[in-house]
N, C-alpha and C positions, 0 to 999 in steps of 0.2 A: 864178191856179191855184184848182181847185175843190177840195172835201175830197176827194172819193176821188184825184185826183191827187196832195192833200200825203201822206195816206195810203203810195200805194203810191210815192212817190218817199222816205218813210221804210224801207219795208220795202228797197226797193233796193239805197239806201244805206248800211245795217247790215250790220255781219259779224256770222256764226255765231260762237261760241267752243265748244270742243269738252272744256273741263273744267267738269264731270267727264265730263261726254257733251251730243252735239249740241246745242245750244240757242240761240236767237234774245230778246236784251234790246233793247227800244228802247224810249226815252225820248220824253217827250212825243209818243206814238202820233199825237193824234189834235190838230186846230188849237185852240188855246185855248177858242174859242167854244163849238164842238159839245163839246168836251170837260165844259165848264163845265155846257153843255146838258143833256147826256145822265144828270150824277151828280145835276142838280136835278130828275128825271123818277125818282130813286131812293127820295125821298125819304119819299115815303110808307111805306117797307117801314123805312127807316133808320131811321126816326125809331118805328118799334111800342116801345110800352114794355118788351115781354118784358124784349129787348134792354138793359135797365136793369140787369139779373141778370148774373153770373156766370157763366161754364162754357156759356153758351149758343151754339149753332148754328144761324143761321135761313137761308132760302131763297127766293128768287122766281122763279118762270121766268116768263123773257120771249119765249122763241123753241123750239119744236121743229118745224123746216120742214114736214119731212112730214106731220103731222098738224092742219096750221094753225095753230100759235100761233106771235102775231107781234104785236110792240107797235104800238100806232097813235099813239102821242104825237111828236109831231113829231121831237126830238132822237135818241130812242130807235131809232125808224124809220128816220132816216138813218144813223144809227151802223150797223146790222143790213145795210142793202141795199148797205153799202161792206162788209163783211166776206164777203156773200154775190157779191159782185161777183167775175166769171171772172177779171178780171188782176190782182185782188189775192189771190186762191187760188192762181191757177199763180206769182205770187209770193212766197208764203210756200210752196210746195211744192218751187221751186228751192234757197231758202236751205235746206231741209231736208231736202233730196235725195230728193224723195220724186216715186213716178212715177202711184201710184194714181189718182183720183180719189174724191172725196166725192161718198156718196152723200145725205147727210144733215146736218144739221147742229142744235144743242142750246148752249142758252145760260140760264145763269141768275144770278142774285145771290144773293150767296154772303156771310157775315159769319158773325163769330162774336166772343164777348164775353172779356174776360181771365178767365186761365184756361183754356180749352179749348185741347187737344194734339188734333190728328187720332191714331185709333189708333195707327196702325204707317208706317215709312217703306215705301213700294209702288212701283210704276214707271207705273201706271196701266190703265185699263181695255183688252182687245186691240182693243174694238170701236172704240175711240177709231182715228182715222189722224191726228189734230192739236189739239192742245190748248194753249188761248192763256187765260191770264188777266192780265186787267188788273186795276189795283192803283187806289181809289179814296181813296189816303189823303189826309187832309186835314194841311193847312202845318203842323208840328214835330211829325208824329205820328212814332211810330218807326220807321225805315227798315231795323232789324233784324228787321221782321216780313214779310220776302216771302218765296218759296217755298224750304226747306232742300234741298240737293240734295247727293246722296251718290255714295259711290261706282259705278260701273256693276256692278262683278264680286263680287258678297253679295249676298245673298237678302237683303230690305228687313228681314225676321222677324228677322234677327240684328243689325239695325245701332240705334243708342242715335239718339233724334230728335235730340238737342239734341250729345250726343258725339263724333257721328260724320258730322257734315256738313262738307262738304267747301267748300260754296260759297252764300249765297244770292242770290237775286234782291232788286234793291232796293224797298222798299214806299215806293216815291214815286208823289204821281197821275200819272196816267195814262203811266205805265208799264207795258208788258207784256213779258211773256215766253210763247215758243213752244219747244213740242218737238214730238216725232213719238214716242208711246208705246214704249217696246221693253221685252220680256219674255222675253229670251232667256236661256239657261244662261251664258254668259259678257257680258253685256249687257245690263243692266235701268236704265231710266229713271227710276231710283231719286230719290225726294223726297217730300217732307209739309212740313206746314205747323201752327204753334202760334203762341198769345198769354200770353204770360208777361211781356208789358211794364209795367214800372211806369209808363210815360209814355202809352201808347195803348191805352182800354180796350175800344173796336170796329174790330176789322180787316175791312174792306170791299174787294170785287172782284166783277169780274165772272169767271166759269169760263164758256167755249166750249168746242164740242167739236166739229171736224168730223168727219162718224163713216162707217164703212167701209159699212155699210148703212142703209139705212132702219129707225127702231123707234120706237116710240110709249115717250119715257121720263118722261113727264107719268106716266105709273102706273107708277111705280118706287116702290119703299119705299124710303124716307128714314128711316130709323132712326136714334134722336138728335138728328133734325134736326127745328127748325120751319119748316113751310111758311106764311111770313108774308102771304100769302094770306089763309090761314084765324084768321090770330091780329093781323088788322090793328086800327089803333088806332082808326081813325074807323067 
């Protein structure tokens, strides 16, 4: 069996759970090896000393298809071209009923240091059509820091991050979780994400996004956020 086959014979054989709303957890994603691969290919952004601080948010994109960017380090690389691959799309679009097509796709690393709370609990972007973050925690980091997910039926503006979660996703490596964004009046894909752990003081993942159109989001403003690019250590 090759990676993209253990791959999508993982997506297969997961179920959906539907509290609080639709969502897809699976365990050990991706085969050990590449798995191993792909978090030693992060390392140079992991390891910026910013990241030494408190309260901090850094970032590195690795992928926005349409506009060409796209990793060339071997792990990385293959990681990308089994997510962008047709039968592991139209299976993650079956477990989550969804019938669109992507027209784009958007992938970056994502960490942030103890202390930082994302603003508000939210449902997600509408441009988004699928949104998958893997979890890059290392062995006894805290498994209370994956993604908080709330009720579907409140506006995210009224609900407490830490109060009023209902469920989270586990922050073990490479483990992911998939939604399908919704922002409806009775129906929002309500969650957010914080580090408040005494035990783990860098929460690391990867955020994907398969997106409903084509857009260049390399010039998005990242407000709060370091682009560890620009604030590398070597």
């Amino acid at each position: 069996m090759n990676n993209k086959e253990y791959v999508l014979n993982k997506i297969t054989d997961s179920e959906c759970s539907e509290t609080p709303w639709r969502h897809l957890i699976i365990k050990d994603f991706l085969p050990k090896n590449l798995y191993e691969g792909v978090k030693s290919e992060t390392t140079t952004y992991t390891d910026n000393k910013v990241l030494e601080e408190t309260g901090v948010r850094g970032y590195h994109i690795f992928v926005n298809e349409s506009v060409d960017v796209y990793p060339t380090t071997p792990y990385l690389k293959e990681y990308y071209d089994i997510l962008l691959d047709g039968s592991i799309i139209n299976s993650i679009k079956d477990k989550l009923l969804i019938s669109q097509n992507p027209k784009d796709f958007y992938s970056e690393l994502n960490v942030f240091t103890k202390g930082y709370v994302y603003d508000e609990v939210h449902p997600d972007r509408s441009d988004k059509l699928i949104t998958m973050l893997h979890y890059l925690a290392d062995d006894r980091d805290d498994e209370s820091l994956g993604t908080f997910l709330y009720t579907p039926n409140r506006d995210g503006k009224e609900l407490d991050v830490f109060k009023d979660r209902v469920k989270s996703s586990p922050y073990i490596g490479n483990c992911v979780l998939f939604f399908s964004p919704k922002d409806d009046d009775n129906y929002r894909t309500n969650h957010c994400m914080a580090n408040v752990s005494h035990k783990t003081f860098l929460r690391k993942s990867f955020q994907s996004f398969w997106m409903k159109d084509e857009a260049d989001w390399t010039k998005d403003k990242q407000t709060g956020r370091l682009n560890l690019s620009l604030n590398n250590k070597i």
